[in-house]
N, C-alpha and C positions, 0 to 999 in steps of 0.2 A: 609254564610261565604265565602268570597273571598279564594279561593285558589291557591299560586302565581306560577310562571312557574316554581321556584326554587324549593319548595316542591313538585311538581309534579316529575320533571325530579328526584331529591335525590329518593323519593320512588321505581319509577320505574328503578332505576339503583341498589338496593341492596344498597343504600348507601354506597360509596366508601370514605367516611367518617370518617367509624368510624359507623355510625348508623343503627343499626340492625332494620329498621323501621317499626312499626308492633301497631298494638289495642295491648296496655302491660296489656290488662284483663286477668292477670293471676289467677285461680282458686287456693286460696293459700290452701283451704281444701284436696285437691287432690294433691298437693306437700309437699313432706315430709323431711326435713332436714335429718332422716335416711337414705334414697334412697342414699346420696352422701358416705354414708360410704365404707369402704372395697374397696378402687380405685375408688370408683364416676365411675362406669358405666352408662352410660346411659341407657345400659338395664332394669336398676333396677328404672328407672325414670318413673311415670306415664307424657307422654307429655301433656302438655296444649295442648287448644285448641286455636283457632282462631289464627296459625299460620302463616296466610297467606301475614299477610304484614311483616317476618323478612326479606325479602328479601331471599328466598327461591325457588321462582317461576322459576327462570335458573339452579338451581343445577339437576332436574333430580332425585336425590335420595330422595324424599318427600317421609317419611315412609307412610304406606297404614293408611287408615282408617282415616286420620287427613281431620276434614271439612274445607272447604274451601269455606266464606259468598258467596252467588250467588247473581245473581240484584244490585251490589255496584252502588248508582248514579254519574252519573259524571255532573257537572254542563257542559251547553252548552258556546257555544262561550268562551270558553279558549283562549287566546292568545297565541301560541307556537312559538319558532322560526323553520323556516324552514330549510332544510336539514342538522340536527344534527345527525351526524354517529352513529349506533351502532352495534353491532358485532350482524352475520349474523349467524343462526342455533340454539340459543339459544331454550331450551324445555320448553313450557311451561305447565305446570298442567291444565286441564279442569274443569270446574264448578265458572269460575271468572263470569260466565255472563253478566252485560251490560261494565264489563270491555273491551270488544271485540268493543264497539262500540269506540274504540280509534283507529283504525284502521284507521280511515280517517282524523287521524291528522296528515299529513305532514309524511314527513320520521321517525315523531316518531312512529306514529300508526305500522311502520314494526316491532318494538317490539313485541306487541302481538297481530296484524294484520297476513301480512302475513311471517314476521319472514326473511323477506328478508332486508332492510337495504342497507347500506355501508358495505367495512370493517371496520372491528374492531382497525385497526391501529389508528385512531383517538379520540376514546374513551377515553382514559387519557387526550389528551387537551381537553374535553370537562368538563369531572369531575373535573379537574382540578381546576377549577373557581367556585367549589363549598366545595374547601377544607375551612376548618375554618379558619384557619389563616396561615400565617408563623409563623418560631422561628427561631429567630435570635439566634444562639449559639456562646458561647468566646470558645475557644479550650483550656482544660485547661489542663496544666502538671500534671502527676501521680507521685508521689514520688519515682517507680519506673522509670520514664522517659517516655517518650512516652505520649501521649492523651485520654482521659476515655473520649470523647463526640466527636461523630463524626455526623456532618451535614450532614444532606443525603435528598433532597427534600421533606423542610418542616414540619422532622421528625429526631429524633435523636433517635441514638442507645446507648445505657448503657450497658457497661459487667465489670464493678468495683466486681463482682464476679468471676466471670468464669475467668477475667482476673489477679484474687488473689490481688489486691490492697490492700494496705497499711489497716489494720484495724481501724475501726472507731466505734464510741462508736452506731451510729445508722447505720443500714442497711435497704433502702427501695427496695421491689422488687415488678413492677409494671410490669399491663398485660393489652394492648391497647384495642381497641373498633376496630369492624370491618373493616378489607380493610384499617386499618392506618399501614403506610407502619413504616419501620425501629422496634426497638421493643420495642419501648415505642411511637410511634406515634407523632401527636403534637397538638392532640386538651386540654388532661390534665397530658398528663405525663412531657412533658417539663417542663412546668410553675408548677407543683408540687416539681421537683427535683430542680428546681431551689430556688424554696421558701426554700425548707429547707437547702440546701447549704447557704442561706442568715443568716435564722434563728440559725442555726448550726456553723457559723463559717464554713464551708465546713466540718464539723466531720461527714459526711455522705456517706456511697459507694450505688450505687445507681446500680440498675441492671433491667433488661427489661425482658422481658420473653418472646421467642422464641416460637413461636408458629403461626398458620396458621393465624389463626382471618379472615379466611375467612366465605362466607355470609352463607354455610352451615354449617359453625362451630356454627350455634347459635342450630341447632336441636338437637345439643351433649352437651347443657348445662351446657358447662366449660370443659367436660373431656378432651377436644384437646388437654388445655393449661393446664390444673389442676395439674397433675404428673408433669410438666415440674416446674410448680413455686416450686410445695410443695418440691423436688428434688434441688432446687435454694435454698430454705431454708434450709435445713438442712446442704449443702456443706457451704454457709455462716457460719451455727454456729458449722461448724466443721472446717472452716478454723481460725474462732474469737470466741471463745467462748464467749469471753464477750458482744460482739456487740449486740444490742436488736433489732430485725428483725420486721418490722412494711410490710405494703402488700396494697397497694393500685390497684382499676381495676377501666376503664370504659366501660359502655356499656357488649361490649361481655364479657371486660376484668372483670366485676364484677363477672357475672358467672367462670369466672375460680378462684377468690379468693374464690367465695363458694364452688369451690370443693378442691379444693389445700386445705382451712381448714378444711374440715372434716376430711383430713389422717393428721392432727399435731394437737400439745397439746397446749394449754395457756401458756405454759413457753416457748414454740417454739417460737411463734408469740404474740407479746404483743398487738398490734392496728391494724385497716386495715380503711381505707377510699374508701367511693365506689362510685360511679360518672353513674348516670342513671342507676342504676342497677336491671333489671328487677325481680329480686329474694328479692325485698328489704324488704319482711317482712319476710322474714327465718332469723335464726340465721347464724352468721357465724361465721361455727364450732362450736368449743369448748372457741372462744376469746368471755370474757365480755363485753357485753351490752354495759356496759358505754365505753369500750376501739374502740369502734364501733360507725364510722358517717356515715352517708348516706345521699347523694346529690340529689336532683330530685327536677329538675326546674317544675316550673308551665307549665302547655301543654303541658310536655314532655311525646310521644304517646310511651316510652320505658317503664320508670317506673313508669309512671300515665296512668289515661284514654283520655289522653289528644290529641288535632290535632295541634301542634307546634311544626313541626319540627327543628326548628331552636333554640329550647330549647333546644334540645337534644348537640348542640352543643357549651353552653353556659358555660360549666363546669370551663374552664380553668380559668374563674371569680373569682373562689373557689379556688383556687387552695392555696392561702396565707393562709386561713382560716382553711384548711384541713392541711396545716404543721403546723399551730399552735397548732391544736389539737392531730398530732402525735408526735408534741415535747413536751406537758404535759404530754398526758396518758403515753409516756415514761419513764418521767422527767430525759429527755437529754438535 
């Protein structure tokens, strides 16, 4: 199997993405939809195994006892480009074994060669060129005046809550995927919010969720962001009673819908849409089956066993097809 410089560099960068990129062989006998109750601590979480490609490897704080595959092959003669910066001191965890043998690739091998590099000043124009797409945003007026969508590189922010907007018969509250900047990201929160403002007539306030979504937040299995949605919800249906509050996540962002619904009830939250969500055979929550879609592209190495990464970034595809289905199970 060809493996192209693009997926190599995403992997070994934590995906700055959006993609928590990792073998998504999660052991689902060993995780328990219980575990999320009572505040989703991660204490109460048996961790998977084979965690080592969430992009974890720089964080330093890798709980003890988690294996980590040794002897991973690397095919020879890679094509890499020469001196691509990356920030210098980064820690890396032992027992990658012939992953070491990438040391003598050009300035990338200083990754986890000899961890010397460039500075780091450069690393965003590198990443950069491996964002998913742009989004083009309209600026649009709030009834109380002012703008609910602000453009921010590539990525837009939602606070149609927290900013008490004008009530609307639907409220989506969406939580991004790793290292997607602003708080809905832009690989499928834009082009989700935006379908159901279409589909909706705009009868929608739409809010993002505040939260790190950084690459060690995946070893805390939603609780970063969990209390922050599930807390989003309930100020929504205590600002609108009437409004029916629907939840969409991708990537990292699924894991926080699955713990944000284990603290609310089915009258709280009517739908949720989930996009790469490596927790994809647990329930989520206490919301109905049928009020429940879940996304997962073929080869997607998050929520399948799959080596495509560029599946993982495919979601925003979905994105028309996911507000259709939260403007039925609502019937908004």
């Amino acid at each position: 199997m060809k493996i192209t410089t693009t997926a190599l560099i995403i992997s070994l960068c934590g995906s700055a993405v959006g993609v928590p990129v990792r073998n998504a062989e999660l052991d689902a006998e060993k995780r328990s939809p219980q575990a999320f109750r009572n505040g989703g601590s991660s204490a109460d979480l048996p961790l998977p195994t084979n965690l080592g490609s969430l992009g974890l490897g720089g964080s330093g704080i890798i709980p003890s006892g988690l294996p980590f595959p040794s002897g991973l092959p690397f095919p020879s003669g890679l094509p890499l480009p020469s001196g691509l910066p990356f920030p210098s001191g980064l820690p890396i965890p032992s027992g990658f074994g012939n992953l070491g043998g990438l040391g003598n690739l050009g300035d990338l091998g200083s990754l986890l060669g000899g961890l010397g590099g460039s500075s780091s000043s450069d690393l965003d124009s590198l990443l950069s060129g491996l964002k998913a797409r742009d989004v083009s945003v309209t600026r649009r007026e709030s009834p109380q005046g002012g703008t609910r969508v602000t453009r921010r590189a590539g990525s837009i922010t939602e606070n149609g809550v927290t900013d008490k907007d004008a009530c609307q018969p639907l409220t989506l509250i969406f939580a991004r995927g790793t290292s997607e900047l602003g708080n809905m990201g832009s690989v499928v929160g834009p082009p989700l919010a935006s379908a159901l403002r279409s589909l909706t007539n705009n009868s929608v306030t739409v809010q993002g969720v505040d939260y790190p979504a950084s690459i060690e937040g995946n070893a805390l299995l939603g609780a970063s962001g969990g209390p922050t949605m599930a807390s989003l919800v309930k100020q929504a249906l205590s600002q609108c009673p009437n409004t029916k509050v629907v939840l969409g996540g991708y990537s990292q962002g699924a894991m926080v819908v699955h713990n944000a619904a284990s603290s609310l009830s089915a009258d709280q939250v009517k739908a949720a849409v989930l996009f790469g969500d490596p927790f994809k055979a647990e329930a989520v929550g206490s919301i109905p089956s049928a009020n429940v879609k879940e996304f997962c592209a073929e080869g997607d190495p998050v929520c399948l066993n799959g080596a495509n990464v560029l599946a993982h970034l495919s979601y925003g595809d979905d994105a028309q097809t996911a507000a259709q289905f939260l403007v039925q199970a609502t019937g908004v």
